[in-house]
PDBQT receptor file of N, H, CA, C and O in Angstrom, charges set to zero:
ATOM      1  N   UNK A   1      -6.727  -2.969  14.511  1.00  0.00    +0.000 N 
ATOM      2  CA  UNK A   1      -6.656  -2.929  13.064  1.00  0.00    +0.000 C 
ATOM      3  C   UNK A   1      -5.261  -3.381  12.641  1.00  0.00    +0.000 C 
ATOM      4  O   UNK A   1      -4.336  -2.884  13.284  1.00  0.00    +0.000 OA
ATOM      5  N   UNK A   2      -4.910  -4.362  11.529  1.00  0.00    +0.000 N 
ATOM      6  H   UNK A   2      -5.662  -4.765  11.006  1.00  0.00    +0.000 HD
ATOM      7  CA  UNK A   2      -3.818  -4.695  11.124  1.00  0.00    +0.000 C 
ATOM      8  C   UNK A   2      -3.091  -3.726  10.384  1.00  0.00    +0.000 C 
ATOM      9  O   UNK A   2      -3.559  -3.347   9.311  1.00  0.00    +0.000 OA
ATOM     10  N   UNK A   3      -1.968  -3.249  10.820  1.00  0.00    +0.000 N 
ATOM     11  H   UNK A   3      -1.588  -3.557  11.693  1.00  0.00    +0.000 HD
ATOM     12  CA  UNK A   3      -1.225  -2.164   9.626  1.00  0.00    +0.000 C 
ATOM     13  C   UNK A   3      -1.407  -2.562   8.389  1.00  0.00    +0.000 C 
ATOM     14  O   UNK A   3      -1.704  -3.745   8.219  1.00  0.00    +0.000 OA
ATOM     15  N   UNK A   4      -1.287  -1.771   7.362  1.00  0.00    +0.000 N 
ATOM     16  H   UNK A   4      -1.045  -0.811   7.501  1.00  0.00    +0.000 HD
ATOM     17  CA  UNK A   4      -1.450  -1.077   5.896  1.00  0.00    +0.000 C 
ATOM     18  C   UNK A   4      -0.151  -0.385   5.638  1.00  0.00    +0.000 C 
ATOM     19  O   UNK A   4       0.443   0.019   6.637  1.00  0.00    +0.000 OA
ATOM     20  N   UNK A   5       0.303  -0.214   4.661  1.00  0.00    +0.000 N 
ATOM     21  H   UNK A   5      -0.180  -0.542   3.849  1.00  0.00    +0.000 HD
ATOM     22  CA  UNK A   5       1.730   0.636   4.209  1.00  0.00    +0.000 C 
ATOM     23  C   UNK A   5       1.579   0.520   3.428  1.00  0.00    +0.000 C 
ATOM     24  O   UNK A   5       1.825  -0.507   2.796  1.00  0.00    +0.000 OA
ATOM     25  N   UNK A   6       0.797   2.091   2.783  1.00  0.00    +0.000 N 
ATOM     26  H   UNK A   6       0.597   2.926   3.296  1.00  0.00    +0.000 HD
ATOM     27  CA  UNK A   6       1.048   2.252   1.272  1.00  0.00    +0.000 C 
ATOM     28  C   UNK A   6       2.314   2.721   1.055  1.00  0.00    +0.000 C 
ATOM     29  O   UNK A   6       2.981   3.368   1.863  1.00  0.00    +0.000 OA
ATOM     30  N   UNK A   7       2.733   2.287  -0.373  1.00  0.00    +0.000 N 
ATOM     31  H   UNK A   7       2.191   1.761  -1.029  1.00  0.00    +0.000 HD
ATOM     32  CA  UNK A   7       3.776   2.117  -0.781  1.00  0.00    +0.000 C 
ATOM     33  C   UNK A   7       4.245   2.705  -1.768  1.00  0.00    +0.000 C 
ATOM     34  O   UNK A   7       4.243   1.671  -2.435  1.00  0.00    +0.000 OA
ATOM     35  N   UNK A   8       4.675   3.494  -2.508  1.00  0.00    +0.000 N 
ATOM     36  H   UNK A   8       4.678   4.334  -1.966  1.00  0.00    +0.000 HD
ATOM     37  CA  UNK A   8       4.765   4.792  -3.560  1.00  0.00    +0.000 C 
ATOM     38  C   UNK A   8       5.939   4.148  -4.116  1.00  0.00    +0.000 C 
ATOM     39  O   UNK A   8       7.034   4.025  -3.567  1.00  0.00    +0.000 OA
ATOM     40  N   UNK A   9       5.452   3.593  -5.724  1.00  0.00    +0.000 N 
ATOM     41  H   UNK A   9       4.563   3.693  -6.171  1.00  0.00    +0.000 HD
ATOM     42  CA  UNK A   9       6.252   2.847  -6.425  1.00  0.00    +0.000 C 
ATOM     43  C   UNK A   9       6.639   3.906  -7.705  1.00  0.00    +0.000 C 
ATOM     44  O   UNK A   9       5.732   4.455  -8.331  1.00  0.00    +0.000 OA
ATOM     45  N   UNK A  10       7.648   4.070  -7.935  1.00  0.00    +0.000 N 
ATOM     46  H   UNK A  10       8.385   3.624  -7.426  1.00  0.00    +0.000 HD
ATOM     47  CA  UNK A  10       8.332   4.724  -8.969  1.00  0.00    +0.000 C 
ATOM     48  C   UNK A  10       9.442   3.977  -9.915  1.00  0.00    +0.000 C 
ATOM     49  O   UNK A  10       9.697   2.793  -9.695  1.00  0.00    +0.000 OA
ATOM     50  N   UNK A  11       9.993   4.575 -10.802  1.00  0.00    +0.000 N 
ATOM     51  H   UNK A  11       9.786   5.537 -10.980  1.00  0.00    +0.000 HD
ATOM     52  CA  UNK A  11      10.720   3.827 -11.488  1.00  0.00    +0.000 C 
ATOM     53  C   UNK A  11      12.314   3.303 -10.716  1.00  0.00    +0.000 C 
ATOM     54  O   UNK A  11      13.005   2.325 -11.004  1.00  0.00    +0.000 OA
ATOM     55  N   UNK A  12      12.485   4.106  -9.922  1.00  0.00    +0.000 N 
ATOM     56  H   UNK A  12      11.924   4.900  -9.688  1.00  0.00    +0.000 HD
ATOM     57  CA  UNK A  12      13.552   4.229  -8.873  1.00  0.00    +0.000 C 
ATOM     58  C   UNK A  12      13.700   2.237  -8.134  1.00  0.00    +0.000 C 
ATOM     59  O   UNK A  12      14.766   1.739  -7.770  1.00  0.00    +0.000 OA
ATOM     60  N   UNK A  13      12.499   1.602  -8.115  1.00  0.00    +0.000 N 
ATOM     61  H   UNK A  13      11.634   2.007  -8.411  1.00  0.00    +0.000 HD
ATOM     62  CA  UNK A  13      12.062   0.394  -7.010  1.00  0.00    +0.000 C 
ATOM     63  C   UNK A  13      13.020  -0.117  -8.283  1.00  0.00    +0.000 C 
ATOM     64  O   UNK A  13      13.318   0.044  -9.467  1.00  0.00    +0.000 OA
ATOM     65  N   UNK A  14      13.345  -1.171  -6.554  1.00  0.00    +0.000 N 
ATOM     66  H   UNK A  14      13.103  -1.302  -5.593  1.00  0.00    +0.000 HD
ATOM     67  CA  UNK A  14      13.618  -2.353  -7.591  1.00  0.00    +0.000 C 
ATOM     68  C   UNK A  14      12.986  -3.441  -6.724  1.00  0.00    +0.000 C 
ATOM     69  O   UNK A  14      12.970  -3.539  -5.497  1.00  0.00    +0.000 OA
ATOM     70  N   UNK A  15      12.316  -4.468  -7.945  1.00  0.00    +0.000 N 
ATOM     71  H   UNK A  15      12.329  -4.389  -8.942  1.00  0.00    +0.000 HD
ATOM     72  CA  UNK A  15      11.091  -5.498  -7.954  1.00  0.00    +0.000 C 
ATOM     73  C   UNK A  15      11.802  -6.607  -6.398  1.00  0.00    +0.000 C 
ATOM     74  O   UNK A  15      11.174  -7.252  -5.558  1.00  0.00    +0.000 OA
ATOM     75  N   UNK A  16      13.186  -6.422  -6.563  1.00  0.00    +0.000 N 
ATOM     76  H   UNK A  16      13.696  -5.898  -7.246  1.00  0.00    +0.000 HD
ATOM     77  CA  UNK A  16      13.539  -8.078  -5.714  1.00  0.00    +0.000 C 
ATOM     78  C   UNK A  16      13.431  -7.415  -4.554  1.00  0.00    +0.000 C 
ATOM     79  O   UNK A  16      12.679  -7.778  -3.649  1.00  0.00    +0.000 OA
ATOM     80  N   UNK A  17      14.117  -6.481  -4.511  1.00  0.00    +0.000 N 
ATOM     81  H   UNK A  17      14.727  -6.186  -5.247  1.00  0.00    +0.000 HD
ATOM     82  CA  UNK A  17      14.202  -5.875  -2.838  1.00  0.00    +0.000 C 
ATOM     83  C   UNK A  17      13.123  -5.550  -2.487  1.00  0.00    +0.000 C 
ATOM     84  O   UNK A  17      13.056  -5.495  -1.259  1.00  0.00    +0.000 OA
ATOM     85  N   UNK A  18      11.874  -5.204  -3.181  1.00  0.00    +0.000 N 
ATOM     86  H   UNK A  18      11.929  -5.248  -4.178  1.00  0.00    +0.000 HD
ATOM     87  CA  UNK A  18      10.552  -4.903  -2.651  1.00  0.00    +0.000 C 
ATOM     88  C   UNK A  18       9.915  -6.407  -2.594  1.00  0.00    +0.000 C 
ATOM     89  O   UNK A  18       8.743  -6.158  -2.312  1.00  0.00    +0.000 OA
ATOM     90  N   UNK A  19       9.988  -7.349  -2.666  1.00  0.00    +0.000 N 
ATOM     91  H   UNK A  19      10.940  -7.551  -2.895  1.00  0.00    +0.000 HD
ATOM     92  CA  UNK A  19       9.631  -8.565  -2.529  1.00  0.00    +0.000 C 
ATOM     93  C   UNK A  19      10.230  -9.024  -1.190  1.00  0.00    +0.000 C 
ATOM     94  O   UNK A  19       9.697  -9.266  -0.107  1.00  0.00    +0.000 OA
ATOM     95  N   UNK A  20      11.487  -9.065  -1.601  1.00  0.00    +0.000 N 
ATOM     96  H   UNK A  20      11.920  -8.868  -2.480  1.00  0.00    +0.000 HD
ATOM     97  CA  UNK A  20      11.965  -9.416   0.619  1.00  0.00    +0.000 C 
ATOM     98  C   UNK A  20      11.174  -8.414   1.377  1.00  0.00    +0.000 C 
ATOM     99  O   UNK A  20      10.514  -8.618   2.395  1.00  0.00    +0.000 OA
ATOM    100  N   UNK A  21      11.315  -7.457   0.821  1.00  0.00    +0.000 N 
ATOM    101  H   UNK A  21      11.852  -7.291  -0.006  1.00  0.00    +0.000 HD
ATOM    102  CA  UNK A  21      10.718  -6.471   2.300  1.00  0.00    +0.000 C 
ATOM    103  C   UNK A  21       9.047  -6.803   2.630  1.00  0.00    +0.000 C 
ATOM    104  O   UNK A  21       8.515  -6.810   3.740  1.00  0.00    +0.000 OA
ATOM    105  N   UNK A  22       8.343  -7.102   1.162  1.00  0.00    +0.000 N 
ATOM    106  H   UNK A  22       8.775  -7.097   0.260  1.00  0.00    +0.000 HD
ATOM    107  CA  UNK A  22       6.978  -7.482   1.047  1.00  0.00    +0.000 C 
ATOM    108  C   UNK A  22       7.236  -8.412   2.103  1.00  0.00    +0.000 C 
ATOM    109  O   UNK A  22       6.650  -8.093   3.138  1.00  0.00    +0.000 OA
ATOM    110  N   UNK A  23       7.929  -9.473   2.187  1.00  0.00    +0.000 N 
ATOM    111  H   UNK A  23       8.404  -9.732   1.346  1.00  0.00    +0.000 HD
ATOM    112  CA  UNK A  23       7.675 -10.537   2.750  1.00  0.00    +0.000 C 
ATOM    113  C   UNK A  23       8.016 -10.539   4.133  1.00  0.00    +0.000 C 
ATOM    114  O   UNK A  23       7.343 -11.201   4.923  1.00  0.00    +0.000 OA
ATOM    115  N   UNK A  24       9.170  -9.743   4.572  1.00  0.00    +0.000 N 
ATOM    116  H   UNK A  24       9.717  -9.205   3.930  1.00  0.00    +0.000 HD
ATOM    117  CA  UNK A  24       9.291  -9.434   5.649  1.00  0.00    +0.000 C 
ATOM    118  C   UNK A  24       8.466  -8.649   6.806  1.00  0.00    +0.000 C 
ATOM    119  O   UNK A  24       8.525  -8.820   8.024  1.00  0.00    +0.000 OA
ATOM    120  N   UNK A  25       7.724  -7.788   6.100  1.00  0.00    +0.000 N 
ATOM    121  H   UNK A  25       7.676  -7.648   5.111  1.00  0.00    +0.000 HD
ATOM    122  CA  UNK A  25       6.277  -7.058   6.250  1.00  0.00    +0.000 C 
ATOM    123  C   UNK A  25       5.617  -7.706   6.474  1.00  0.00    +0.000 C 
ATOM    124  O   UNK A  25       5.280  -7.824   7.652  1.00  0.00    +0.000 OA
ATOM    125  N   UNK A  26       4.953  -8.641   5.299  1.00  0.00    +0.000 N 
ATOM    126  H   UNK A  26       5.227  -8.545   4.342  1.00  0.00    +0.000 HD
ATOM    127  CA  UNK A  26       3.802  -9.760   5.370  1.00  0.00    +0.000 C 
ATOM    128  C   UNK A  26       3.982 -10.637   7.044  1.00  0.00    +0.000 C 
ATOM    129  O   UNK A  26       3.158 -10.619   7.958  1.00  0.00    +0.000 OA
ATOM    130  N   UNK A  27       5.096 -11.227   7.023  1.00  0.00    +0.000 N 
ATOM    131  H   UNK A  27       5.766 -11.242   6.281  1.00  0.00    +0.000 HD
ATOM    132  CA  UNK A  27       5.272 -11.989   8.049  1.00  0.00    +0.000 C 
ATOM    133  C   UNK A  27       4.894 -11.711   9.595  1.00  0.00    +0.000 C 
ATOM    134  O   UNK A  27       4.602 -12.555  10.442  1.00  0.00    +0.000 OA
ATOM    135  N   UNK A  28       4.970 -10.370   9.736  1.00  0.00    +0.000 N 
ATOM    136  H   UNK A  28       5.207  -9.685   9.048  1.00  0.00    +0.000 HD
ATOM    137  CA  UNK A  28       4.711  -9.754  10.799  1.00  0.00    +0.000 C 
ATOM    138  C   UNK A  28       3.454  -9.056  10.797  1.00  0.00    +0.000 C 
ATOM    139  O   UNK A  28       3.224  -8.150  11.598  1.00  0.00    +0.000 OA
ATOM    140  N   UNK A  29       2.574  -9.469   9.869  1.00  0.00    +0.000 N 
ATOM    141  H   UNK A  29       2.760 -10.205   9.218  1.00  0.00    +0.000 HD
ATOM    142  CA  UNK A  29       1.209  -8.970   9.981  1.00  0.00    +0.000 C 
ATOM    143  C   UNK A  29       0.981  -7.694   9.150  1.00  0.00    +0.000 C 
ATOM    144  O   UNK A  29      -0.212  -7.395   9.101  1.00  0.00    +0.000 OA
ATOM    145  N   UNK A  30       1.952  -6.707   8.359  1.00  0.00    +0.000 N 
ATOM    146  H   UNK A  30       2.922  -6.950   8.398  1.00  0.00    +0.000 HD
ATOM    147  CA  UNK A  30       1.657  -5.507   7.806  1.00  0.00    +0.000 C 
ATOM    148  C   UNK A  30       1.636  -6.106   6.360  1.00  0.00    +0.000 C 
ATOM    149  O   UNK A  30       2.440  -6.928   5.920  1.00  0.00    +0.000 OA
ATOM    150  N   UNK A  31       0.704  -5.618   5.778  1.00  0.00    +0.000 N 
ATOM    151  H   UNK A  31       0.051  -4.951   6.135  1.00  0.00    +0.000 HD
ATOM    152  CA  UNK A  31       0.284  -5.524   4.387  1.00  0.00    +0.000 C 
ATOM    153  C   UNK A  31       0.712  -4.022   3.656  1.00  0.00    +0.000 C 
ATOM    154  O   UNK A  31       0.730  -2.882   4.119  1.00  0.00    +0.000 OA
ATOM    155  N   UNK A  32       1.028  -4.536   2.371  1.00  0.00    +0.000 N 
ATOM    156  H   UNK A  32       1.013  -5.462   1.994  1.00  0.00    +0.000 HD
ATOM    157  CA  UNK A  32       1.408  -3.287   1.741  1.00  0.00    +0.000 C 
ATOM    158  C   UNK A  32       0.632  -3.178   0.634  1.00  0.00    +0.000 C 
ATOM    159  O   UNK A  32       0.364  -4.204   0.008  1.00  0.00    +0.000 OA
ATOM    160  N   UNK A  33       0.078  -1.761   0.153  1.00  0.00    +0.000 N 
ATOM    161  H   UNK A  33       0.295  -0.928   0.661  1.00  0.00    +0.000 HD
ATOM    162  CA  UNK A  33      -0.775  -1.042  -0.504  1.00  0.00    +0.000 C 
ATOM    163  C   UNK A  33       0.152  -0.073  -1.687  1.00  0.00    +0.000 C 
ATOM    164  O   UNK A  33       0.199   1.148  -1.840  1.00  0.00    +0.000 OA
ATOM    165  N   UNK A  34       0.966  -1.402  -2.552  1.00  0.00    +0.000 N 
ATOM    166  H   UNK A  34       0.927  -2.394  -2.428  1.00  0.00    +0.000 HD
ATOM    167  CA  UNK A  34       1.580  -0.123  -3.968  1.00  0.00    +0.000 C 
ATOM    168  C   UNK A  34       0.815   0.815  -4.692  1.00  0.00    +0.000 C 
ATOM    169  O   UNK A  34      -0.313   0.486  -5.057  1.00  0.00    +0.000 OA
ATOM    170  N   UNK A  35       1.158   1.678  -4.894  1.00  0.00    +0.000 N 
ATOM    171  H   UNK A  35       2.075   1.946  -4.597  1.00  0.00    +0.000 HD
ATOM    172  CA  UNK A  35       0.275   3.126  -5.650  1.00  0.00    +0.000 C 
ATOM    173  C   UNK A  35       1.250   3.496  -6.318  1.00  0.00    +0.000 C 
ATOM    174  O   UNK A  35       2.281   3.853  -5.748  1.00  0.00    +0.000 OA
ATOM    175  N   UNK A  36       1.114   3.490  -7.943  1.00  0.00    +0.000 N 
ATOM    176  H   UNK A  36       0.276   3.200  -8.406  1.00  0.00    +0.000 HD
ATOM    177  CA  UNK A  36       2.309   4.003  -8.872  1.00  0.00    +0.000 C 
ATOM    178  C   UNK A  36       2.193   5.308  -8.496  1.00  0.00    +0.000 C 
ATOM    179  O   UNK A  36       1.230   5.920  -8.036  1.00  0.00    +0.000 OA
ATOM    180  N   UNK A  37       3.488   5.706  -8.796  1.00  0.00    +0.000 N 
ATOM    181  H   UNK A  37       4.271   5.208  -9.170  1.00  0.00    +0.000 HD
ATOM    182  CA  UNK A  37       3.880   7.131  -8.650  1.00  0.00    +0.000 C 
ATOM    183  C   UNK A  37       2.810   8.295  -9.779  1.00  0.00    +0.000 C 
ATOM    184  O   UNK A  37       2.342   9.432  -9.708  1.00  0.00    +0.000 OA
ATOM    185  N   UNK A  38       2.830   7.396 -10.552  1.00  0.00    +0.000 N 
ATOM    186  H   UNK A  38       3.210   6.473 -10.611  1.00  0.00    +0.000 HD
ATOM    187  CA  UNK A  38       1.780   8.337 -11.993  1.00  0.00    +0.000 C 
ATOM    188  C   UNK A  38       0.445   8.517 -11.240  1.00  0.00    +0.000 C 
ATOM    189  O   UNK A  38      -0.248   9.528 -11.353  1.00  0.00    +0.000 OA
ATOM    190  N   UNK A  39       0.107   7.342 -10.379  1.00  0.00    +0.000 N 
ATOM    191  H   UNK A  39       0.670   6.520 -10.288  1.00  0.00    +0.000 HD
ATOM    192  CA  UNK A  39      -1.547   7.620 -10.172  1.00  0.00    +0.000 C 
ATOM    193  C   UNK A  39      -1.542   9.195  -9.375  1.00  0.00    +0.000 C 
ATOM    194  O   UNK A  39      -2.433  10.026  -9.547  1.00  0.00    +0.000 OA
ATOM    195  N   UNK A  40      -0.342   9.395  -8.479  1.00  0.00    +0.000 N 
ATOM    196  H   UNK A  40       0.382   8.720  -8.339  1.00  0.00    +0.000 HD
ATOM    197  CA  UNK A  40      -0.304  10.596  -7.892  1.00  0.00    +0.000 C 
ATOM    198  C   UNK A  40       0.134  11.448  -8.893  1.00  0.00    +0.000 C 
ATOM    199  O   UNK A  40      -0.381  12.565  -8.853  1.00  0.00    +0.000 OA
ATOM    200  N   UNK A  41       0.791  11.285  -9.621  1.00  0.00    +0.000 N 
ATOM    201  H   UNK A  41       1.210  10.377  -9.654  1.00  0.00    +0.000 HD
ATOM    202  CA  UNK A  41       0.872  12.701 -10.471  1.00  0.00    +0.000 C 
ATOM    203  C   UNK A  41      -0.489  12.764 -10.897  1.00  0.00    +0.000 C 
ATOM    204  O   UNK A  41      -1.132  13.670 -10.367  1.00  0.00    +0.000 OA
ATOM    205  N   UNK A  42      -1.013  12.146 -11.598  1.00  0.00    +0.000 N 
ATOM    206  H   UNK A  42      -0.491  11.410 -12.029  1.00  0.00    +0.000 HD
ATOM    207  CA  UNK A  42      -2.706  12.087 -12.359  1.00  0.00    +0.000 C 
ATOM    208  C   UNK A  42      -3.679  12.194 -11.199  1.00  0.00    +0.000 C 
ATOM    209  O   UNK A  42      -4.504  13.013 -11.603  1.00  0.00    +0.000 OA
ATOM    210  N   UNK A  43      -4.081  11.766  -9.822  1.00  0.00    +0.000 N 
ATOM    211  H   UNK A  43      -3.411  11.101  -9.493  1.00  0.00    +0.000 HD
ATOM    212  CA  UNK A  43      -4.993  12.330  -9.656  1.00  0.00    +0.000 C 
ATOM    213  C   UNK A  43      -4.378  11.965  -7.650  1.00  0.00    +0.000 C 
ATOM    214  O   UNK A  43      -4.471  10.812  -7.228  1.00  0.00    +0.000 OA
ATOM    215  N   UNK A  44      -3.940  12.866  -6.916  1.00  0.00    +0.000 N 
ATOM    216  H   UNK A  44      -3.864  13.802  -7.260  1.00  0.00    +0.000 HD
ATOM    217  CA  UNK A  44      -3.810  12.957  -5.661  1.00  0.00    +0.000 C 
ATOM    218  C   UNK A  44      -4.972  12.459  -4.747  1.00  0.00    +0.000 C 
ATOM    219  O   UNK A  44      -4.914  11.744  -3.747  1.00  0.00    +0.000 OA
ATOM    220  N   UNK A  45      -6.455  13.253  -5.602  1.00  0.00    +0.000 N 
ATOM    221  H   UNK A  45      -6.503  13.833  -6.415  1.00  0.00    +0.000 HD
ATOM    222  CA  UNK A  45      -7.542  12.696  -4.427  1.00  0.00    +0.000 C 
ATOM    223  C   UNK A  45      -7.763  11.252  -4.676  1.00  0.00    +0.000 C 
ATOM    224  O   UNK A  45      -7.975  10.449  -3.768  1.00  0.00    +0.000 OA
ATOM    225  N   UNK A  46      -7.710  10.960  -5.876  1.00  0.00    +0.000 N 
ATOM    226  H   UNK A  46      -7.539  11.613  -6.614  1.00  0.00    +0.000 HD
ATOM    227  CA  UNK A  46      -7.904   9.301  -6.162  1.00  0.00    +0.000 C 
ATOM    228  C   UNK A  46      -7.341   8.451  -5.264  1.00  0.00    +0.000 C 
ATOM    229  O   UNK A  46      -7.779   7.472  -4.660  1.00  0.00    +0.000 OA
ATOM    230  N   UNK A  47      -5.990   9.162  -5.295  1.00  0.00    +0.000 N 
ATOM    231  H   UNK A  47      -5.634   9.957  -5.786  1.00  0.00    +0.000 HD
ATOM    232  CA  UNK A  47      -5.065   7.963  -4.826  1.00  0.00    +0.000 C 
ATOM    233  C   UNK A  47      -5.513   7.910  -2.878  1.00  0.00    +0.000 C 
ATOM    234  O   UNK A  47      -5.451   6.875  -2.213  1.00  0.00    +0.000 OA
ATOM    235  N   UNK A  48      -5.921   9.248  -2.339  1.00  0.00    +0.000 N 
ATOM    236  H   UNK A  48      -5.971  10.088  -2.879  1.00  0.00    +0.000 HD
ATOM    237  CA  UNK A  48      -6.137   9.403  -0.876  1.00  0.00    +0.000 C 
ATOM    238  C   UNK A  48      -7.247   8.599  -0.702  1.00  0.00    +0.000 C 
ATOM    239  O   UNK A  48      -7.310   7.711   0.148  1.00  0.00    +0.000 OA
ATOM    240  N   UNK A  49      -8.351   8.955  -1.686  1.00  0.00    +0.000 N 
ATOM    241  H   UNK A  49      -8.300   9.676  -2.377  1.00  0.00    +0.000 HD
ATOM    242  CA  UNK A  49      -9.834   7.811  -1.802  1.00  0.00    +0.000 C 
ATOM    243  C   UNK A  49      -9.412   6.296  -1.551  1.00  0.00    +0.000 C 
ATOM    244  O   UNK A  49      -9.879   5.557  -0.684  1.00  0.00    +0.000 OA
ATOM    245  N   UNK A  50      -8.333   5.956  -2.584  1.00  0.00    +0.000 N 
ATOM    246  H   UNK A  50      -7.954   6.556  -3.289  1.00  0.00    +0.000 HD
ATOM    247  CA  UNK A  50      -8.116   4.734  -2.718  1.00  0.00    +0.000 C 
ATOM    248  C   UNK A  50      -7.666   4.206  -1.370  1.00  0.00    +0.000 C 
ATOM    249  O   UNK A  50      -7.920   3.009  -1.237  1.00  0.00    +0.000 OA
ATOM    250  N   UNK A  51      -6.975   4.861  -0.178  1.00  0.00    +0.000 N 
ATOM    251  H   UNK A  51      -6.768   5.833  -0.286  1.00  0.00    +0.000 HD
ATOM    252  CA  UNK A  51      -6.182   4.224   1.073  1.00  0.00    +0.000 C 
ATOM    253  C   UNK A  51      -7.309   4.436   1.678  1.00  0.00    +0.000 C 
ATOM    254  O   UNK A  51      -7.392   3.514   2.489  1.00  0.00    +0.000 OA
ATOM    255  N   UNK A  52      -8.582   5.351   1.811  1.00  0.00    +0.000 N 
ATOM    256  H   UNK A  52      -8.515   6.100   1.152  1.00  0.00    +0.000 HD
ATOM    257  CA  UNK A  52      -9.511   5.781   2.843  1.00  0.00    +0.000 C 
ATOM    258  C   UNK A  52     -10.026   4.100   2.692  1.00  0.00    +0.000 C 
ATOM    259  O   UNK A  52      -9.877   3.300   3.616  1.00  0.00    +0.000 OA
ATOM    260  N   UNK A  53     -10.567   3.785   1.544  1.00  0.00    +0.000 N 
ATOM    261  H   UNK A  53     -10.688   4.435   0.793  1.00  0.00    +0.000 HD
ATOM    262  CA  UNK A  53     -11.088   2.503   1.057  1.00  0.00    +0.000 C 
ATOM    263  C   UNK A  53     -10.452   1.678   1.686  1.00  0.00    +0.000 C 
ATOM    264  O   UNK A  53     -10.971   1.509   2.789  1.00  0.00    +0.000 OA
ATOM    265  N   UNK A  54      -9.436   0.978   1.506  1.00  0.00    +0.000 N 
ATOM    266  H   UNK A  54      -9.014   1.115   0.609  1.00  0.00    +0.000 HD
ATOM    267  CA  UNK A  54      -8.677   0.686   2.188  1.00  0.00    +0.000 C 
ATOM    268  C   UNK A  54      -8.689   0.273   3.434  1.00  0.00    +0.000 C 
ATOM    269  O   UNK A  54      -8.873  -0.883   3.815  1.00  0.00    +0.000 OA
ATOM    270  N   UNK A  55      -8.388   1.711   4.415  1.00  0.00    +0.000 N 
ATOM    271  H   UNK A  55      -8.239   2.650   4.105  1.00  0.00    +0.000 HD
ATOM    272  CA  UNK A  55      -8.392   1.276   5.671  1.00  0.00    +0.000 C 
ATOM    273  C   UNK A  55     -10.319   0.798   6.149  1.00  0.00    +0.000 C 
ATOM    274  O   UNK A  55     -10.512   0.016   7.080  1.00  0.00    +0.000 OA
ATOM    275  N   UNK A  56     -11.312   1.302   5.490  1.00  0.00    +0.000 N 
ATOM    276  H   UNK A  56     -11.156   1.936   4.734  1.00  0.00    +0.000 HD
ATOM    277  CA  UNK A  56     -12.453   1.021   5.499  1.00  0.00    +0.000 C 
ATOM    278  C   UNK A  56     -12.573  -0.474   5.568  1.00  0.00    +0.000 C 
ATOM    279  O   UNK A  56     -13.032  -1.080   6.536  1.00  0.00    +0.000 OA
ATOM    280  N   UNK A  57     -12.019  -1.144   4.206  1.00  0.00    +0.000 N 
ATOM    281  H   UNK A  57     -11.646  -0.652   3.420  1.00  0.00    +0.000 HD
ATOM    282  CA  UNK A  57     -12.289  -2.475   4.344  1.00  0.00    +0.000 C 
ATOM    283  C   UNK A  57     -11.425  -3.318   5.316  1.00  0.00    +0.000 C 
ATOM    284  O   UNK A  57     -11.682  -4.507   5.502  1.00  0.00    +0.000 OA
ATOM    285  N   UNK A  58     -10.622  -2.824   5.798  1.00  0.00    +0.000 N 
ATOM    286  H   UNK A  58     -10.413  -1.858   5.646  1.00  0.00    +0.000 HD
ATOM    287  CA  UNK A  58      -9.339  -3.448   7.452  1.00  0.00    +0.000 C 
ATOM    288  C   UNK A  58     -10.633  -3.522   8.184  1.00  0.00    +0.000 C 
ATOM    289  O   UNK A  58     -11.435  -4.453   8.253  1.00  0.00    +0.000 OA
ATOM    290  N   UNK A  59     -10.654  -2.569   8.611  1.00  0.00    +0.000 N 
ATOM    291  H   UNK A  59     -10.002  -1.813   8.555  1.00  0.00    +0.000 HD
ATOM    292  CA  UNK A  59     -11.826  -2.245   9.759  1.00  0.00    +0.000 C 
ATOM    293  C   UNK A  59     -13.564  -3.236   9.235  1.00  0.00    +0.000 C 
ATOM    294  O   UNK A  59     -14.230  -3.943   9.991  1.00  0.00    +0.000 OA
ATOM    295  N   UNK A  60     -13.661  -3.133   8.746  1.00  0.00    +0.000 N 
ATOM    296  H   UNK A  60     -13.121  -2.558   8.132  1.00  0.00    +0.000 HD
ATOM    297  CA  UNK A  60     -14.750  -3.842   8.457  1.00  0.00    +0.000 C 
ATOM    298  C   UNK A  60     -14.580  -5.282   8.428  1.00  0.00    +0.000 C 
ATOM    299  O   UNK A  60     -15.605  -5.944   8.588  1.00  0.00    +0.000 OA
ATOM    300  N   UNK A  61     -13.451  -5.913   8.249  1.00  0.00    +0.000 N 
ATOM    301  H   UNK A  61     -12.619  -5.374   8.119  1.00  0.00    +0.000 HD
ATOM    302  CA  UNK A  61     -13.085  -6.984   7.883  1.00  0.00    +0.000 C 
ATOM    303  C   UNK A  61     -12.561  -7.630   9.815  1.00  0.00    +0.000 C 
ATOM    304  O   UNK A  61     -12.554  -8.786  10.240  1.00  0.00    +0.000 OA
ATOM    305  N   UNK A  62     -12.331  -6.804  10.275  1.00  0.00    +0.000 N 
ATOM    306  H   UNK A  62     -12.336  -5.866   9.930  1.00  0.00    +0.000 HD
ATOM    307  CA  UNK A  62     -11.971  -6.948  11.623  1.00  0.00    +0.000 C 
ATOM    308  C   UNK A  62     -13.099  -6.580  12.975  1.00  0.00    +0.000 C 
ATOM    309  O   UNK A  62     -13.003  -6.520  14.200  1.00  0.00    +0.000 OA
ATOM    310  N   UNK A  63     -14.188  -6.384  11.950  1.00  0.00    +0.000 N 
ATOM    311  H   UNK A  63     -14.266  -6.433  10.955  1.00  0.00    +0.000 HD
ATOM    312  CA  UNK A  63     -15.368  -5.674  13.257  1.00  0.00    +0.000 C 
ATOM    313  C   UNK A  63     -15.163  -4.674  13.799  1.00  0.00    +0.000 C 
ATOM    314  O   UNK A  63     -15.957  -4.253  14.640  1.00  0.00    +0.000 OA
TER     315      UNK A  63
């Protein structure tokens, strides 16, 4: 399965440095999965649903 790294974005990020690192990530095969910080304040199981999904479609996508 190809790594996933969700990524817990708050007001704290800043856009450029998460772009090199995106890319530095990307390059080596890991994909990243941003999740605003609000979706976890507003709903925790959502956001766990949302990565289960996630790794569901890796795996499916890879046999």
């Amino acid at each position: 399965m190809a790594p996933s790294e969700p990524q817990v974005d708050g007001d704290w990020h800043d856009p450029i440095r998460d772009a090199r690192r995106d890319a530095f990530l990307g390059e080596r095969g890991i994909s990243i999965m941003r999740i605003p910080v609000s979706h976890i304040d507003e709903s925790l199981e959502a956001v766990a649903q949302q990565i289960r999904s996630e790794i569901d479609l890796i795996r499916q996508r890879e046999g």
